[in-house]
Wavefront OBJ file of the C-alpha trace (Angstrom):
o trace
v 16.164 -15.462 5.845
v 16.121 -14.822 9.655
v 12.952 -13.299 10.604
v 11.380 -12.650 13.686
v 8.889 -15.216 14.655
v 5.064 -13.661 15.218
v 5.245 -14.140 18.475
v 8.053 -11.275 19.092
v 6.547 -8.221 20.887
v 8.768 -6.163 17.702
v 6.797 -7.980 14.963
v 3.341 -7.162 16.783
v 4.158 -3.417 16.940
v 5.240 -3.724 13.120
v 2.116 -6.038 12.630
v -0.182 -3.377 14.391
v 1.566 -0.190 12.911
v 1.507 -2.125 9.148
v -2.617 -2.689 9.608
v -2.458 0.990 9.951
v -1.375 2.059 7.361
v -2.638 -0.657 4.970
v -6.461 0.083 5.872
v -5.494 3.873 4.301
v -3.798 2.564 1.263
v -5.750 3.130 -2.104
v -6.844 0.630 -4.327
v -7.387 -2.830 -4.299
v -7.279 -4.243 -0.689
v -4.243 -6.906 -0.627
v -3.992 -9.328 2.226
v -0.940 -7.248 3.850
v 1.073 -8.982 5.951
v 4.263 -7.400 8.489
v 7.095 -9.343 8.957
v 10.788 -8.229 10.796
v 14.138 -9.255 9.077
v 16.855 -10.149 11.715
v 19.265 -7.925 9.482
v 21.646 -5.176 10.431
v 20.840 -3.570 6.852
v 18.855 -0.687 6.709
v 16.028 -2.026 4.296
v 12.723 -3.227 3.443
v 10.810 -4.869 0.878
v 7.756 -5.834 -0.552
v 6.282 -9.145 -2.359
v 3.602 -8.657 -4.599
v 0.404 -9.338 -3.081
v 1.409 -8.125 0.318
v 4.048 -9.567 1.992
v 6.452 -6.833 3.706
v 9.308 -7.413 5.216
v 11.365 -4.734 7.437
v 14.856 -5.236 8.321
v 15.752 -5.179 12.306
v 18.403 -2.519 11.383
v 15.643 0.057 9.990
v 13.659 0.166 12.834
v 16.705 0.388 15.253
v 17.875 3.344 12.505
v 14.105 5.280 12.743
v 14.091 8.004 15.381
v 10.170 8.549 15.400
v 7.393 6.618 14.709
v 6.087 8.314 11.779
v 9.936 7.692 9.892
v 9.085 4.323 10.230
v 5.843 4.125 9.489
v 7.272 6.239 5.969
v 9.221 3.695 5.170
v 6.317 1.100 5.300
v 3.927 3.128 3.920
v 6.396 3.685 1.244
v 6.857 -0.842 0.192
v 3.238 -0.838 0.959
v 2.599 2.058 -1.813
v 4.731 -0.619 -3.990
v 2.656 -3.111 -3.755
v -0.424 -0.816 -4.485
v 1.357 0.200 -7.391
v 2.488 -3.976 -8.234
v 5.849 -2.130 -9.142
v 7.732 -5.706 -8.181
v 5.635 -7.520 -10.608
v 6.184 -5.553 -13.222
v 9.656 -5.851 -12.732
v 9.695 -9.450 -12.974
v 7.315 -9.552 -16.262
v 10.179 -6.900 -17.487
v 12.845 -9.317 -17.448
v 10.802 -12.209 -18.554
v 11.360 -14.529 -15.314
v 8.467 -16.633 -15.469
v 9.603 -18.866 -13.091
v 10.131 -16.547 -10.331
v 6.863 -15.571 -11.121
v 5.816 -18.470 -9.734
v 8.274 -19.187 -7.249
v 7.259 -15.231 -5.916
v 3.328 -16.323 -5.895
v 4.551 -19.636 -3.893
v 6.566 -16.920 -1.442
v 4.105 -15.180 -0.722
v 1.060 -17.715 -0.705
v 3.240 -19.344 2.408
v 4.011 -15.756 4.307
v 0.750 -15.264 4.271
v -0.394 -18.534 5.309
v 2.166 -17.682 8.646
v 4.987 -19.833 7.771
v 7.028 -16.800 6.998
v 10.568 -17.984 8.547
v 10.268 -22.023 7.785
v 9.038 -21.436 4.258
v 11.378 -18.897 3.214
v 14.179 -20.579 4.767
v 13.359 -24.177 3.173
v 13.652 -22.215 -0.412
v 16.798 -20.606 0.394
v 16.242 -17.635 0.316
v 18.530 -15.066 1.675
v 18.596 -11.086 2.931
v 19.548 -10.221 -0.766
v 20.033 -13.547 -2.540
v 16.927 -14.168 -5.559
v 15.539 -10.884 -5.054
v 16.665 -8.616 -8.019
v 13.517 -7.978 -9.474
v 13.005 -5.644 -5.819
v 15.329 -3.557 -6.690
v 13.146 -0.439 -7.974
v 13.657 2.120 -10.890
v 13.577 6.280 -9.897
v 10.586 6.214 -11.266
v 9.342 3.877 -9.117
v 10.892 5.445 -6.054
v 9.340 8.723 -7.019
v 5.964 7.372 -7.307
v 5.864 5.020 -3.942
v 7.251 8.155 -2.016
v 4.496 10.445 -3.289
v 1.922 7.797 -3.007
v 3.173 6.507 0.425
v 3.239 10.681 2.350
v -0.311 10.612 1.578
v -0.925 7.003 3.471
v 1.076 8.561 6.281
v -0.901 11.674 5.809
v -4.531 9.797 6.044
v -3.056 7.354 8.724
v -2.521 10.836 10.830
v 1.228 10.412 10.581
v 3.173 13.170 10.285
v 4.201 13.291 6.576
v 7.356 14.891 6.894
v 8.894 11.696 8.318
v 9.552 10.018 5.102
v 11.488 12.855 4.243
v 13.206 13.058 7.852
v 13.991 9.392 7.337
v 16.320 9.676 4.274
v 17.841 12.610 6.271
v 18.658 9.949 8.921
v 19.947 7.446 6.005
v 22.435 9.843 4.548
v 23.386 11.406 7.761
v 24.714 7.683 8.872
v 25.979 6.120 5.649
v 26.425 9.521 3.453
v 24.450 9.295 -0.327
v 24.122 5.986 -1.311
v 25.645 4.337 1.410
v 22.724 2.032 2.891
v 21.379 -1.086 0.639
v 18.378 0.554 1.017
v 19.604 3.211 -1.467
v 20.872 0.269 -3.566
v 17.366 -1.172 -3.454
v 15.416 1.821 -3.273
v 18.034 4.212 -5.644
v 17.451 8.424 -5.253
v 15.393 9.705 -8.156
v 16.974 13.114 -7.196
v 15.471 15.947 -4.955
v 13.819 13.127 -3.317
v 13.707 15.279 -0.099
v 12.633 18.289 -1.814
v 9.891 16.669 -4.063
v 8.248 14.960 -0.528
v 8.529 18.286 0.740
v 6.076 19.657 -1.270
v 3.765 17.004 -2.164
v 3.287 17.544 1.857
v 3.114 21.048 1.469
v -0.103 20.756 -0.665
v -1.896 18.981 2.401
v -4.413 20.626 4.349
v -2.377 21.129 7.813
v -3.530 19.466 10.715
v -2.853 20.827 14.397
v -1.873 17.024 15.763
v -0.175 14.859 13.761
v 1.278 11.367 15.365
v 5.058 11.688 15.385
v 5.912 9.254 18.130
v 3.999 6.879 20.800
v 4.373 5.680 24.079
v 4.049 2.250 22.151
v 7.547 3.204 19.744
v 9.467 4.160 22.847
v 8.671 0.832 23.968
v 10.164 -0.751 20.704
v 13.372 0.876 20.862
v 14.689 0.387 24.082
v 13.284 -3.880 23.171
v 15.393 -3.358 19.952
v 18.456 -1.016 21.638
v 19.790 -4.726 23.041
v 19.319 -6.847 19.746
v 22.185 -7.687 17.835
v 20.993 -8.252 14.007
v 22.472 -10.314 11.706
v 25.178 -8.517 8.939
v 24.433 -9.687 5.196
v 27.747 -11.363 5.090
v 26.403 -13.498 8.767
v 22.957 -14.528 6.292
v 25.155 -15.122 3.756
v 27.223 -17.695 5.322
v 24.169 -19.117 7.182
v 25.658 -18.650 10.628
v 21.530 -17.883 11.563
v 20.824 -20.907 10.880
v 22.570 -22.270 13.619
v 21.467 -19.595 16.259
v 18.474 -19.956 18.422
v 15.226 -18.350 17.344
v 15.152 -14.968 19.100
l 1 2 3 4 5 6 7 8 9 10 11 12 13 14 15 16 17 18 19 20 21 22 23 24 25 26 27 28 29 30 31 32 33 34 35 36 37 38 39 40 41 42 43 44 45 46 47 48 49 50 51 52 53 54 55 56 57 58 59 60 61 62 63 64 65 66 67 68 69 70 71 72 73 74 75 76 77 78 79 80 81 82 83 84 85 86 87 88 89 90 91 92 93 94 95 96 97 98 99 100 101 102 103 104 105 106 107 108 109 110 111 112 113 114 115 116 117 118 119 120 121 122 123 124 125 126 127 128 129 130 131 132 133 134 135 136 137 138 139 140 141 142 143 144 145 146 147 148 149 150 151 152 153 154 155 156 157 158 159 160 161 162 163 164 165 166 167 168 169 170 171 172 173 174 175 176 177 178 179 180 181 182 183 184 185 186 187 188 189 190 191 192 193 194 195 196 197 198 199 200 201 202 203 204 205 206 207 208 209 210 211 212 213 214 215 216 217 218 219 220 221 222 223 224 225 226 227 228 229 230 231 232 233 234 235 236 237 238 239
């Protein structure tokens, strides 16, 4: 998988926003860790225990700060919610069990890229049990506007976010809607869980820091899934 090493000034913001949001997530306090996927794919994904990974292509897709942050606070509402492990138990895959535990153990011991490379694991390849149910969906959006909501986000941006997502790639078209499938009204269900917040005069919807990050990510050229596929990173310099 071709991620971003730690050292890239785009996996510090997503590092920095990430810590964010994690310190307003409920629950049990996972050791979250932010990682970027050198992928053209709009997408992102979580590991159980904390481990999230957002594609390149997502945050070059996000038109404010608080759409992206949405879709983080929406994997890291997954992992709140252990939605991936259950998934795995579900189909009885013991050994990926383990071999998930291993994943993330290494991530967040900062070998991210080596690790995860050395095991062969691709953008998509091995990672079936991510793909969520509606009900799943329906419960990491709901749970996910109120992080953004308690981070000081504006909450509408989830919502504004799968506006952006269909707008581009029309219903369905983006693999995260393949991961990540509509559980129908999706927009109009957000709406009103954020219609039952108190309303706040000054919500973030951008920063100074997020204008920064696009015109850094404007000039990248992420991998397509059939470039990881092949392994054609692999034989690229580390950007």
């Amino acid at each position: 998988m071709p991620i971003l090493p730690d050292s890239s000034p785009v996996t510090q913001y997503i590092q920095n926003l990430g810590s964010k949001l994690a310190a307003e997530a409920p629950g049990y306090k996972w050791p979250y860790n932010f990682h970027v996927v050198n992928v053209a794919d709009i997408n992102a994904f979580a590991l159980p225990g904390g481990a999230i990974f957002v594609n390149l292509g997502t945050i070059q897709a996000a038109e404010t700060e608080a759409q992206l942050a949405g879709v983080m606070a929406h994997e890291i509402s997954h992992v709140v919610l252990q939605h991936s492990v259950c998934n795995a138990e579900k189909e009885q895959k013991v050994g990926l069990l383990a071999g998930i535990g291993q994943i993330a153990a290494s991530v967040a011991l900062g070998g991210a890229a080596g690790d995860l490379a050395a095991q062969g694991i691709g953008a998509t390849a091995g990672l079936g049990f991510l793909k969520m149910s509606r009900g799943a969906e329906r419960q990491a959006d709901l749970m996910g506007v109120g992080i953004l909501y308690d981070a000081g986000y504006d909450p509408r941006g989830m919502a504004q976010f799968f506006e952006v997502i269909q707008a581009k790639y029309g219903a369905g078209g983006a693999q995260f809607m393949s991961d990540h499938p509509n559980p129908g009204n999706r927009t109009e269900y957000v709406t009103k869980e954020v219609a039952s917040f108190v309303p706040r005069q000054n919500y973030i919807t951008t920063s100074p820091a997020f204008q920064t990050l696009k015109q850094q990510v404007a000039g990248m050229r992420p991998y397509t899934a059939r470039e990881v596929a092949s392994g054609v990173w692999k034989r690229q310099p580390s950007q």
